[in-house]
N, CA, C and O atoms as a CHARMM CRD file, in Angstrom:
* protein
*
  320
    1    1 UNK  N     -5.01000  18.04300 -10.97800 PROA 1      0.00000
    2    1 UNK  CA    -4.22600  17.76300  -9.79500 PROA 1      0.00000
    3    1 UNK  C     -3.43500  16.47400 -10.03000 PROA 1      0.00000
    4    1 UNK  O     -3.97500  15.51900 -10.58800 PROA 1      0.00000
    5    2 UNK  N     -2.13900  16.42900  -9.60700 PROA 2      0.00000
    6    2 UNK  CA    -1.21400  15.31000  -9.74800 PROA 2      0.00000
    7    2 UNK  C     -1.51900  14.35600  -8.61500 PROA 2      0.00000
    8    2 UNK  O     -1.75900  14.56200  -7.42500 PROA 2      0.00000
    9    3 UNK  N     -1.39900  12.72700  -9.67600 PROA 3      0.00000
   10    3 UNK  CA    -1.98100  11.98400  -7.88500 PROA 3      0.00000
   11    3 UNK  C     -0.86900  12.22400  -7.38900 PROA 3      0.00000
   12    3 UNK  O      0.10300  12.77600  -7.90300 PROA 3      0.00000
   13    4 UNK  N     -1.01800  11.77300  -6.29200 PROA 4      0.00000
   14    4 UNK  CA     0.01800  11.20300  -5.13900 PROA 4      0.00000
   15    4 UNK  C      0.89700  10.15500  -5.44900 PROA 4      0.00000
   16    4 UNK  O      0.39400   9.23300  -6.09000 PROA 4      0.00000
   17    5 UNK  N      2.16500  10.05700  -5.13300 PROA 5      0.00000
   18    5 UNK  CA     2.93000   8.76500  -5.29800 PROA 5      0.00000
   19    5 UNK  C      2.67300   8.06200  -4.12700 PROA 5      0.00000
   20    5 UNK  O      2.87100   8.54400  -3.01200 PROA 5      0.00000
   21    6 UNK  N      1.96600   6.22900  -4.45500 PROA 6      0.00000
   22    6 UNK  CA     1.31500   5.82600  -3.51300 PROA 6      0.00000
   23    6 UNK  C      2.46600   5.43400  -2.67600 PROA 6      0.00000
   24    6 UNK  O      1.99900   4.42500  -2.14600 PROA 6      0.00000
   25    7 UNK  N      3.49900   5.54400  -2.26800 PROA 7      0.00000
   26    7 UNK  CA     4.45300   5.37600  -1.16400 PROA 7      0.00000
   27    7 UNK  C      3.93800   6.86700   0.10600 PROA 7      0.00000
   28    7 UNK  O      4.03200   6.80500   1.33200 PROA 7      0.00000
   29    8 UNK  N      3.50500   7.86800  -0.58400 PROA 8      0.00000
   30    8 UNK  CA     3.29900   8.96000   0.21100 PROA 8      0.00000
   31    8 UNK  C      2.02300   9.06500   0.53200 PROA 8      0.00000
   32    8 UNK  O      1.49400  10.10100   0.93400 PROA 8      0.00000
   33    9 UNK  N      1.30000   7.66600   0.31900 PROA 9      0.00000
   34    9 UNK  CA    -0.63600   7.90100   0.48600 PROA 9      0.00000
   35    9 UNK  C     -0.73600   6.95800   1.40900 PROA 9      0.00000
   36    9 UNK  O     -0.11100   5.89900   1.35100 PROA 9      0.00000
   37   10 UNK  N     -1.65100   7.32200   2.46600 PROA 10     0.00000
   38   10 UNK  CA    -2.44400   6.56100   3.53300 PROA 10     0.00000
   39   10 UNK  C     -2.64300   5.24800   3.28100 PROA 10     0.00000
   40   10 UNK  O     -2.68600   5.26500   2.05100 PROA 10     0.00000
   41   11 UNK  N     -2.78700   4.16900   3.59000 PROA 11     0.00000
   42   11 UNK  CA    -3.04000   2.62500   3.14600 PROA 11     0.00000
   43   11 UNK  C     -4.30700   3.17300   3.32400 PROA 11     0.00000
   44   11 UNK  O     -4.91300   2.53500   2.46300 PROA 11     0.00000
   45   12 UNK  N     -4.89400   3.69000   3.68500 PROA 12     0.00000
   46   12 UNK  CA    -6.46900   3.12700   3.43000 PROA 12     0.00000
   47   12 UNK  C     -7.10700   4.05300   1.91200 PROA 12     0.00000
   48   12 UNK  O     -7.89600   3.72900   1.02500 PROA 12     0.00000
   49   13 UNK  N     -6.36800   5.21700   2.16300 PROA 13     0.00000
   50   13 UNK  CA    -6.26800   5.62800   0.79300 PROA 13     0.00000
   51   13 UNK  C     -5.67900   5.45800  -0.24900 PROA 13     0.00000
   52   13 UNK  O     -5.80700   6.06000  -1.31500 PROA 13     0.00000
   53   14 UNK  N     -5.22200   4.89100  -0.06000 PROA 14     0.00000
   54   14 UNK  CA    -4.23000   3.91800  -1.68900 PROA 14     0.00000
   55   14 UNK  C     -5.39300   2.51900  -1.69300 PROA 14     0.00000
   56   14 UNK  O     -5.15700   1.92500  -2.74600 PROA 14     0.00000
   57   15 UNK  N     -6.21900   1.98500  -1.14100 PROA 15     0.00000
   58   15 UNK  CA    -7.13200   1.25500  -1.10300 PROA 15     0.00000
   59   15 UNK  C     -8.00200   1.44100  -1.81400 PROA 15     0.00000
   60   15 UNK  O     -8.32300   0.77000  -2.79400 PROA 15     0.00000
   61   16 UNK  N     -8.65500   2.70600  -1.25400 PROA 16     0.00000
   62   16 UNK  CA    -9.74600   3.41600  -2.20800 PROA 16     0.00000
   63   16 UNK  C     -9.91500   3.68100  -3.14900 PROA 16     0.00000
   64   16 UNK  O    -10.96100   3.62500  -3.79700 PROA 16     0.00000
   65   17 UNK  N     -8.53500   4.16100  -3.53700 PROA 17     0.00000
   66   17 UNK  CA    -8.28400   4.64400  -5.02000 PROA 17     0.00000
   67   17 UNK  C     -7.59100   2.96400  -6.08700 PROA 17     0.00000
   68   17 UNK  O     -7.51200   3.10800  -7.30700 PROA 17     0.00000
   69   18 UNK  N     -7.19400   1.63500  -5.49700 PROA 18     0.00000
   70   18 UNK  CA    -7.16000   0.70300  -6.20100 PROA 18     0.00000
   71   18 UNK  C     -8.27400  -0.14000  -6.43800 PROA 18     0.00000
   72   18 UNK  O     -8.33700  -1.12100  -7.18000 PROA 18     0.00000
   73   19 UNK  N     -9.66500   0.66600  -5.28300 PROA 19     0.00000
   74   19 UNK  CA   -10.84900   0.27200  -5.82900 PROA 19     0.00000
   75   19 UNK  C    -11.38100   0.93600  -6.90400 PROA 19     0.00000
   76   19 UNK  O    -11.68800   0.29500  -7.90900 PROA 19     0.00000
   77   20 UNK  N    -11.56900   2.37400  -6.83700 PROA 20     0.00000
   78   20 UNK  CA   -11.74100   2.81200  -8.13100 PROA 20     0.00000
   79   20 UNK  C    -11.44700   2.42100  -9.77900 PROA 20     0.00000
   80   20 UNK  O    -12.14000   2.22100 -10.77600 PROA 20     0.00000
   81   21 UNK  N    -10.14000   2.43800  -9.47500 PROA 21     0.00000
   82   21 UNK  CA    -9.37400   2.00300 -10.80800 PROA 21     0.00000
   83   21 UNK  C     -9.80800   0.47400 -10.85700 PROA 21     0.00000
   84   21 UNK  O     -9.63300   0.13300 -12.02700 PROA 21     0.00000
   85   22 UNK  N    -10.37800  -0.79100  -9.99800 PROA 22     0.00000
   86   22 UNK  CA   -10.44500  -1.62400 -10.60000 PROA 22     0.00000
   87   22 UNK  C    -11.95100  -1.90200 -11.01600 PROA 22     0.00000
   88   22 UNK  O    -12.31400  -2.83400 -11.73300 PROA 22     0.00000
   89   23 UNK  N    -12.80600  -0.88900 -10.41700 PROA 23     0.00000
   90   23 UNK  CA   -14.25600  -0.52400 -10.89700 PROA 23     0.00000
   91   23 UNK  C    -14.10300  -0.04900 -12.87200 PROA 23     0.00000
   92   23 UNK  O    -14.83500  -0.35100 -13.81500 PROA 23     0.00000
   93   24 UNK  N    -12.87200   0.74700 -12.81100 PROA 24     0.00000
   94   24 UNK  CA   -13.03500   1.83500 -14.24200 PROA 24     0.00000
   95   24 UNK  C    -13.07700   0.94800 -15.00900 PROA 24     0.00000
   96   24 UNK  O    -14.05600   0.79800 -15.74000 PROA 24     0.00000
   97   25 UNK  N    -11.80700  -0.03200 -15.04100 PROA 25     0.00000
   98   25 UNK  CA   -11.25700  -1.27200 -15.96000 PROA 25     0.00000
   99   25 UNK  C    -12.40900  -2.25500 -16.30600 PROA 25     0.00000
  100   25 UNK  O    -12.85300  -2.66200 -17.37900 PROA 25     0.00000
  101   26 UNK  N    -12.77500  -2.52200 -14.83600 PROA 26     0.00000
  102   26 UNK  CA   -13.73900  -3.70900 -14.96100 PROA 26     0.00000
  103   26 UNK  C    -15.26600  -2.99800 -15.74800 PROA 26     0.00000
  104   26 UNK  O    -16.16300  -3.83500 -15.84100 PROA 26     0.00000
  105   27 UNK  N    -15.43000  -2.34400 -16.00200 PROA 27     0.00000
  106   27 UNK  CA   -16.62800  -1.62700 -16.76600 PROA 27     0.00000
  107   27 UNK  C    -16.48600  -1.73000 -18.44700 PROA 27     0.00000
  108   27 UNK  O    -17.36500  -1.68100 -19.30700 PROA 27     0.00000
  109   28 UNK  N    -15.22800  -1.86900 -18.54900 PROA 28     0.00000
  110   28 UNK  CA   -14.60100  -1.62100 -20.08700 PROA 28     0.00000
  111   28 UNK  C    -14.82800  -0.50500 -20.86700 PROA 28     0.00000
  112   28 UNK  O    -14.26000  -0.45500 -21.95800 PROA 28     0.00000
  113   29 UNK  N    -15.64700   0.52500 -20.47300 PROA 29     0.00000
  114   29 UNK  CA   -15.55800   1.51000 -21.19200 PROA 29     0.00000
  115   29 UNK  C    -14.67100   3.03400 -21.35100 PROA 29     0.00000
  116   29 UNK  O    -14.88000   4.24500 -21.28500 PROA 29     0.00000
  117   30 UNK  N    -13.31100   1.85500 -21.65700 PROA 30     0.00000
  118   30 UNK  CA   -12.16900   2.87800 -21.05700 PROA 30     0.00000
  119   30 UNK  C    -11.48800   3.04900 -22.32900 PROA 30     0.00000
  120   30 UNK  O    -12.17400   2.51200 -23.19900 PROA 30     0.00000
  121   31 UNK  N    -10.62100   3.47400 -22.72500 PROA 31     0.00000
  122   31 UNK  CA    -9.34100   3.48500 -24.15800 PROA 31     0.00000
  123   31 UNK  C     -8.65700   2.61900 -23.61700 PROA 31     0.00000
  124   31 UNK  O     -8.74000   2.38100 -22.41300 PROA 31     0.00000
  125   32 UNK  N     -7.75300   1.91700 -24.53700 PROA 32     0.00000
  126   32 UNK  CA    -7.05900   1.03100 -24.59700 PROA 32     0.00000
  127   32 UNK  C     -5.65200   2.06000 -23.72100 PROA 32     0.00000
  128   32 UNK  O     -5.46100   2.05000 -22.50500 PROA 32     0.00000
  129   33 UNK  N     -5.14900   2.55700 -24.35600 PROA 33     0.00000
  130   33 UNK  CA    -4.12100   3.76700 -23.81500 PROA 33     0.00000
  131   33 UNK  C     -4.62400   4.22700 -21.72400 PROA 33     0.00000
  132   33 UNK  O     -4.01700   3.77100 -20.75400 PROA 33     0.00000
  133   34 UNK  N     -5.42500   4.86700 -21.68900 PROA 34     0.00000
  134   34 UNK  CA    -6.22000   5.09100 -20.33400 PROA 34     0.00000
  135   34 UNK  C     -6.33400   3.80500 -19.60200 PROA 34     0.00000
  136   34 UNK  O     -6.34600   4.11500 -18.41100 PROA 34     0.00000
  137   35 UNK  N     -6.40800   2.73700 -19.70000 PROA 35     0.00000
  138   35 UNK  CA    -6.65000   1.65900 -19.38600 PROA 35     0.00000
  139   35 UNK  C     -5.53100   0.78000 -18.64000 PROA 35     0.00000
  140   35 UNK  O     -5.63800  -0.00800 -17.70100 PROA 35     0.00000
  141   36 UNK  N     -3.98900   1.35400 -19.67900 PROA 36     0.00000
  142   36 UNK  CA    -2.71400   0.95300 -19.02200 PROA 36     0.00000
  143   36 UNK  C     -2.38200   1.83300 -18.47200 PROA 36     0.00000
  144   36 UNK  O     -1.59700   1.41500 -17.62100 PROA 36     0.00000
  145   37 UNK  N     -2.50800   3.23800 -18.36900 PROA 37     0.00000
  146   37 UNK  CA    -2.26200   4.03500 -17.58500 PROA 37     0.00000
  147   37 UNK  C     -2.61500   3.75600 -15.54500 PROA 37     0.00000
  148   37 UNK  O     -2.02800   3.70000 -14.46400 PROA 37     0.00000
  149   38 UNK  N     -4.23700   3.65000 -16.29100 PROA 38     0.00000
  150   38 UNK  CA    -4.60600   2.47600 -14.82400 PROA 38     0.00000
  151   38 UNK  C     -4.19200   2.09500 -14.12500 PROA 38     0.00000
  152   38 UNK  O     -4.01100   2.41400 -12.94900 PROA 38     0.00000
  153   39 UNK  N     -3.82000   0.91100 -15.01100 PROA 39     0.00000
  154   39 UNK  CA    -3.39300  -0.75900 -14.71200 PROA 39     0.00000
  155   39 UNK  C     -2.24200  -0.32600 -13.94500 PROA 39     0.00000
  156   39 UNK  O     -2.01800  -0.67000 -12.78500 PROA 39     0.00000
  157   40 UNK  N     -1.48600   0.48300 -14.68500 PROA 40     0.00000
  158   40 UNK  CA     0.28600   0.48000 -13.99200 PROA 40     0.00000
  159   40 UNK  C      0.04400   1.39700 -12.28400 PROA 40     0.00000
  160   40 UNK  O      0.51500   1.07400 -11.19300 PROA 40     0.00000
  161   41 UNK  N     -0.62000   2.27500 -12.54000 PROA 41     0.00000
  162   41 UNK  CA    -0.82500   3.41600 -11.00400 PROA 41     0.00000
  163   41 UNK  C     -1.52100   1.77500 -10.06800 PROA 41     0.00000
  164   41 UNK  O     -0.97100   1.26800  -9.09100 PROA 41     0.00000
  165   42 UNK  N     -2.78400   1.27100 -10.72200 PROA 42     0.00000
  166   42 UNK  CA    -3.04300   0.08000  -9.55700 PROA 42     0.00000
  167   42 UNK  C     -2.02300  -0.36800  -8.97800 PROA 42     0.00000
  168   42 UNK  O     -1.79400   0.03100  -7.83600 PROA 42     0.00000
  169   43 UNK  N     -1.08400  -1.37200  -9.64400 PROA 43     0.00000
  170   43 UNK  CA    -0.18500  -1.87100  -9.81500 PROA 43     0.00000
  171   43 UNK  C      0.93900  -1.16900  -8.62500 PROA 43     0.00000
  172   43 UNK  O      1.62200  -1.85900  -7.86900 PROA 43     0.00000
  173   44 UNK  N      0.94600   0.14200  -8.65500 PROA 44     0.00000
  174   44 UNK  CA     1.92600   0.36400  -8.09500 PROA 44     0.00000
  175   44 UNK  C      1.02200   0.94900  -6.65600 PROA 44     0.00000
  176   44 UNK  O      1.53300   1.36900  -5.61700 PROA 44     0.00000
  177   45 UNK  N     -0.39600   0.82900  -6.95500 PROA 45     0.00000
  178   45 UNK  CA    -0.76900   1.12200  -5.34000 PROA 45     0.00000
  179   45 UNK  C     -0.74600   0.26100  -4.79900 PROA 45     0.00000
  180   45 UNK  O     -0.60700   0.32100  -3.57700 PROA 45     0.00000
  181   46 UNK  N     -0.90800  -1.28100  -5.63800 PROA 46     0.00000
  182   46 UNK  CA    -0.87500  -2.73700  -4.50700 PROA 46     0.00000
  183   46 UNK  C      0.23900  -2.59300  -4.35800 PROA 46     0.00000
  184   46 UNK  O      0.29300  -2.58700  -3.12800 PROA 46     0.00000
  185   47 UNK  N      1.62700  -2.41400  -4.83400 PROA 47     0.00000
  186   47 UNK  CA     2.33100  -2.80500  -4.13500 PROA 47     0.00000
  187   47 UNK  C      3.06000  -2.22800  -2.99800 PROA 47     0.00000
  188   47 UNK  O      3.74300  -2.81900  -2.16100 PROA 47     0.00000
  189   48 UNK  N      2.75800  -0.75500  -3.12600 PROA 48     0.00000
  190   48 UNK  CA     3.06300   0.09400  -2.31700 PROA 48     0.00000
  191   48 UNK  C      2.31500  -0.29800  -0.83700 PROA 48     0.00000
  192   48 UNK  O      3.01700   0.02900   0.11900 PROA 48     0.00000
  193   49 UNK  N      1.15100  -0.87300  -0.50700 PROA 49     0.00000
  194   49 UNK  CA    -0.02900  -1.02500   0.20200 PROA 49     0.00000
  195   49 UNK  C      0.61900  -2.62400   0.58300 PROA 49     0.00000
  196   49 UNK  O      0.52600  -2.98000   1.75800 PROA 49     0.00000
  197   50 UNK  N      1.04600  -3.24500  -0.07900 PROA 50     0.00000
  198   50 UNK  CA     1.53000  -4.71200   0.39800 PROA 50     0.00000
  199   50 UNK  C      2.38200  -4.29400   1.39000 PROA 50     0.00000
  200   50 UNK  O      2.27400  -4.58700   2.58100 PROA 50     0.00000
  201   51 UNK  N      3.47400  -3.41200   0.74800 PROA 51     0.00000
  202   51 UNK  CA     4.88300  -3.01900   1.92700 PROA 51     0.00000
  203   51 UNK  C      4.28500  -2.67900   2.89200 PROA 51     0.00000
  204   51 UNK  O      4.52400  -3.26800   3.94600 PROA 51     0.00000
  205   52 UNK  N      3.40600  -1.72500   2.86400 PROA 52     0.00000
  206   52 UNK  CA     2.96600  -1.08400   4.10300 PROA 52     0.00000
  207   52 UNK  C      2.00800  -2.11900   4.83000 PROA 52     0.00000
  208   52 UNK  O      2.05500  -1.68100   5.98000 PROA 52     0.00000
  209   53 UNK  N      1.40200  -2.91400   4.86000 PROA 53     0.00000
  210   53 UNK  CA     0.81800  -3.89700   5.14100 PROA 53     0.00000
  211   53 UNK  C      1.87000  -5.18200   6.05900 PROA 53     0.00000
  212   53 UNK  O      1.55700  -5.83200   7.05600 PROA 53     0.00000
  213   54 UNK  N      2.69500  -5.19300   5.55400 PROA 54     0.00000
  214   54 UNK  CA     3.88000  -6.15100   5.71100 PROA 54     0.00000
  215   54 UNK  C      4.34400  -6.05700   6.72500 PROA 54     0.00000
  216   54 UNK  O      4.27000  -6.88100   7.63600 PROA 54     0.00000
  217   55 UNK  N      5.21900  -4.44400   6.73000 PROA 55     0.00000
  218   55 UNK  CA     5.54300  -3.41500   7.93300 PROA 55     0.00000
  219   55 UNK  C      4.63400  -3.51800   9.07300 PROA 55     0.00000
  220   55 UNK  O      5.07400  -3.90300  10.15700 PROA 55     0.00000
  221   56 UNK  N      3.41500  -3.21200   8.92500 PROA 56     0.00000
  222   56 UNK  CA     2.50400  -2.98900   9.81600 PROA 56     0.00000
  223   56 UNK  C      2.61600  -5.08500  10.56200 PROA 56     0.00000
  224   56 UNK  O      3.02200  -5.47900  11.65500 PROA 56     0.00000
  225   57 UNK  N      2.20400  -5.68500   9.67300 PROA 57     0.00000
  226   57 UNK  CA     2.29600  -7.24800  10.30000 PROA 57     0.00000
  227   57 UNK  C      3.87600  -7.20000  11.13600 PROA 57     0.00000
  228   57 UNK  O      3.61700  -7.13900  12.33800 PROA 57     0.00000
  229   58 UNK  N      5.17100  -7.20400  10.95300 PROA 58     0.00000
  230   58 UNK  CA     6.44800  -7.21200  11.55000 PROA 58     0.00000
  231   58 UNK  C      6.22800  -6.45500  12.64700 PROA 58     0.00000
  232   58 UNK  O      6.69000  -6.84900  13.71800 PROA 58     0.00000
  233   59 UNK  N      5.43100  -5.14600  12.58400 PROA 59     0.00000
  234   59 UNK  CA     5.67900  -4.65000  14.18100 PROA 59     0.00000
  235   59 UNK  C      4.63500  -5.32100  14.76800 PROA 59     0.00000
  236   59 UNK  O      4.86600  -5.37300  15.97600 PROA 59     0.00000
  237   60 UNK  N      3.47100  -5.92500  14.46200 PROA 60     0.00000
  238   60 UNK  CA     2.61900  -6.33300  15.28800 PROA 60     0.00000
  239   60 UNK  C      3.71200  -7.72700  16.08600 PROA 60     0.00000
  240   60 UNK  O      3.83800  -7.98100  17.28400 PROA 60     0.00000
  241   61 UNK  N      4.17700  -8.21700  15.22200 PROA 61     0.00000
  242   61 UNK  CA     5.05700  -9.34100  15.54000 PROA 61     0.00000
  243   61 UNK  C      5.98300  -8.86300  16.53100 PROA 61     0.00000
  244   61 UNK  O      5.77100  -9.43200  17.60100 PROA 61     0.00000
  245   62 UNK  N      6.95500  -8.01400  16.58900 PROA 62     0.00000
  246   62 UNK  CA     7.74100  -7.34700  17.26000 PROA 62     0.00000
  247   62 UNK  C      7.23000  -7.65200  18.85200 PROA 62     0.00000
  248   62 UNK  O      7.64800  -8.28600  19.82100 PROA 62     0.00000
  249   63 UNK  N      5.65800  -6.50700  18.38900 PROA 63     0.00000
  250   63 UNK  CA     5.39000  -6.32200  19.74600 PROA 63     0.00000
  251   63 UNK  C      4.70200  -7.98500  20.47500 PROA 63     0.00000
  252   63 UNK  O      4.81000  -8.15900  21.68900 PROA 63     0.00000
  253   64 UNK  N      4.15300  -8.88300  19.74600 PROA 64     0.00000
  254   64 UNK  CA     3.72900  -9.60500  20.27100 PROA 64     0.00000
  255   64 UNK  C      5.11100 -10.80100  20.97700 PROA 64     0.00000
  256   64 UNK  O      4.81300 -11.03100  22.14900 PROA 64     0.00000
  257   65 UNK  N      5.99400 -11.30100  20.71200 PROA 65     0.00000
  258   65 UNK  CA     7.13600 -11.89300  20.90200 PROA 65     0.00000
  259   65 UNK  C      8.21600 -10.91800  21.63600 PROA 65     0.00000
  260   65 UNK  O      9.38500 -11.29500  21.72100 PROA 65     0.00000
  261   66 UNK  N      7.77600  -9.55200  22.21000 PROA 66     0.00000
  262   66 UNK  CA     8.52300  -8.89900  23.51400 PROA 66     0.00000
  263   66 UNK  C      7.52900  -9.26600  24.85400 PROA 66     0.00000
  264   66 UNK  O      6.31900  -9.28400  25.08200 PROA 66     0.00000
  265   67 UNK  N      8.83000  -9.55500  25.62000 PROA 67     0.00000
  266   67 UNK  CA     8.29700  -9.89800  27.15500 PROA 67     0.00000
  267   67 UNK  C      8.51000  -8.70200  27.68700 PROA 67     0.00000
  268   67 UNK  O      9.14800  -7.71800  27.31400 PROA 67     0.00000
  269   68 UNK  N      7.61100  -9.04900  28.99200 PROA 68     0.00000
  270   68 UNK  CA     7.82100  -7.71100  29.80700 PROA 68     0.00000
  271   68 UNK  C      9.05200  -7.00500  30.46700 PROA 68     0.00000
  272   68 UNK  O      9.13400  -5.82500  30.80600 PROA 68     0.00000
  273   69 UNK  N      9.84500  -7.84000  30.55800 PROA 69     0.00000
  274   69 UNK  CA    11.45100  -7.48400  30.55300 PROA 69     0.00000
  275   69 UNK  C     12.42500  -7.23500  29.93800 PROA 69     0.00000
  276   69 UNK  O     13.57500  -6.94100  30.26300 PROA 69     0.00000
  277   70 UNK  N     11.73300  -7.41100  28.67800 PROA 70     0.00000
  278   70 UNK  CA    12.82000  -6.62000  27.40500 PROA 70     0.00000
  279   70 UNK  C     12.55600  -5.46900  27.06900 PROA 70     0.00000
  280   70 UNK  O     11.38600  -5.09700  26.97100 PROA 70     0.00000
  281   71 UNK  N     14.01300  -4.34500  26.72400 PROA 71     0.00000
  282   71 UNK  CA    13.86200  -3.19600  26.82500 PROA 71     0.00000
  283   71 UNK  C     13.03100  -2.75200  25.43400 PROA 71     0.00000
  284   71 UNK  O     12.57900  -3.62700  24.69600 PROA 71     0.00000
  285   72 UNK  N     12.89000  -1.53700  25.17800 PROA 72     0.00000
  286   72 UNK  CA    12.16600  -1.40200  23.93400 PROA 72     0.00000
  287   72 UNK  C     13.10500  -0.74100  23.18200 PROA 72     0.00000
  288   72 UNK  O     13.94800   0.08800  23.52700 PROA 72     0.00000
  289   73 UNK  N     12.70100  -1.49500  21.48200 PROA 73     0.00000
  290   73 UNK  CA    13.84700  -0.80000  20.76400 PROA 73     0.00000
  291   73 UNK  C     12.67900   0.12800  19.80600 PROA 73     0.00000
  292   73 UNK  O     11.45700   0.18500  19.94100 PROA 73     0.00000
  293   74 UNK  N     13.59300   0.82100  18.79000 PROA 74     0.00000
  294   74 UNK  CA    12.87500   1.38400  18.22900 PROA 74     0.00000
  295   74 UNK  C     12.59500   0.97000  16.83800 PROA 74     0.00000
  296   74 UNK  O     13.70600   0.79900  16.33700 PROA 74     0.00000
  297   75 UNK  N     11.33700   0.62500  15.61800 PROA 75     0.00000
  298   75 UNK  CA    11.01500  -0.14000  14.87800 PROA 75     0.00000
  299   75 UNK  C     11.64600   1.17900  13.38300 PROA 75     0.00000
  300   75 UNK  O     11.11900   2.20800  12.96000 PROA 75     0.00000
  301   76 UNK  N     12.67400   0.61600  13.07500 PROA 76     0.00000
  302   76 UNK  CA    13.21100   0.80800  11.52900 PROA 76     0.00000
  303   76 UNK  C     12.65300   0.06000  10.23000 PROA 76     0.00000
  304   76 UNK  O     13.00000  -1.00000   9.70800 PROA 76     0.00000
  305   77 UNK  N     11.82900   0.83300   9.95100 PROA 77     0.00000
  306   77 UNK  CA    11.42900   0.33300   8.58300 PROA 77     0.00000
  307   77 UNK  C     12.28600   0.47300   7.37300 PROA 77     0.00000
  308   77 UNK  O     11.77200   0.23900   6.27900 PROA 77     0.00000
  309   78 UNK  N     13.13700   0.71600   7.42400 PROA 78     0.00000
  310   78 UNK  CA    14.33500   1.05300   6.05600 PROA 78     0.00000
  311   78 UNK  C     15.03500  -0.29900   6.36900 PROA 78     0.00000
  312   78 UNK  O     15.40300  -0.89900   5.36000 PROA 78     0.00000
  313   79 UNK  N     15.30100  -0.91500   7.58200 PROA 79     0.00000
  314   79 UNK  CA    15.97000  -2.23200   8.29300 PROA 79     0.00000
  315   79 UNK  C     15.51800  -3.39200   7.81500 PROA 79     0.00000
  316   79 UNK  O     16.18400  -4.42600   7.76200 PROA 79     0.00000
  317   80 UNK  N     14.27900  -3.24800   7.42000 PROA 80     0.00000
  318   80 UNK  CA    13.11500  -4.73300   7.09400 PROA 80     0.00000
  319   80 UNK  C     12.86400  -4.54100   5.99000 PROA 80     0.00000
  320   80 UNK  O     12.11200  -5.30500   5.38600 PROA 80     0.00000
């Protein structure tokens, strides 16, 4: 089965799976080759998981700095 591209995976599941991979590594009994294969999918689940993390902090912000008299807009993540 093909993973997932972590832009299209759950943050809590792109979590799980950058725990795994840093369990495999940290064991050392991996190939040198398998090992960067790893490294790079981690790599691209933290950062995928940062954005989404980020996003998630800006709307909390959003919503916390609207008063009750401002209208509501709608939150664009392609914008931020």
């Amino acid at each position: 089965m093909a993973a997932k591209k972590p832009e299209n995976m759950a943050f809590e599941a792109a979590l799980d799976e950058l725990d795994s991979i840093v369990n495999e590594l940290e064991s050392g009994d991996i190939a040198l080759e398998d090992a960067l294969k790893k490294f790079e999918r981690g790599i691209a689940l933290a950062r995928s998981s940062q954005q989404k993390l980020t996003q998630a902090e800006q709307r909390v912000e959003i919503l916390l700095q609207a008063d009750d008299e401002a209208p509501l807009t709608e939150f664009d993540a392609d914008n931020e």
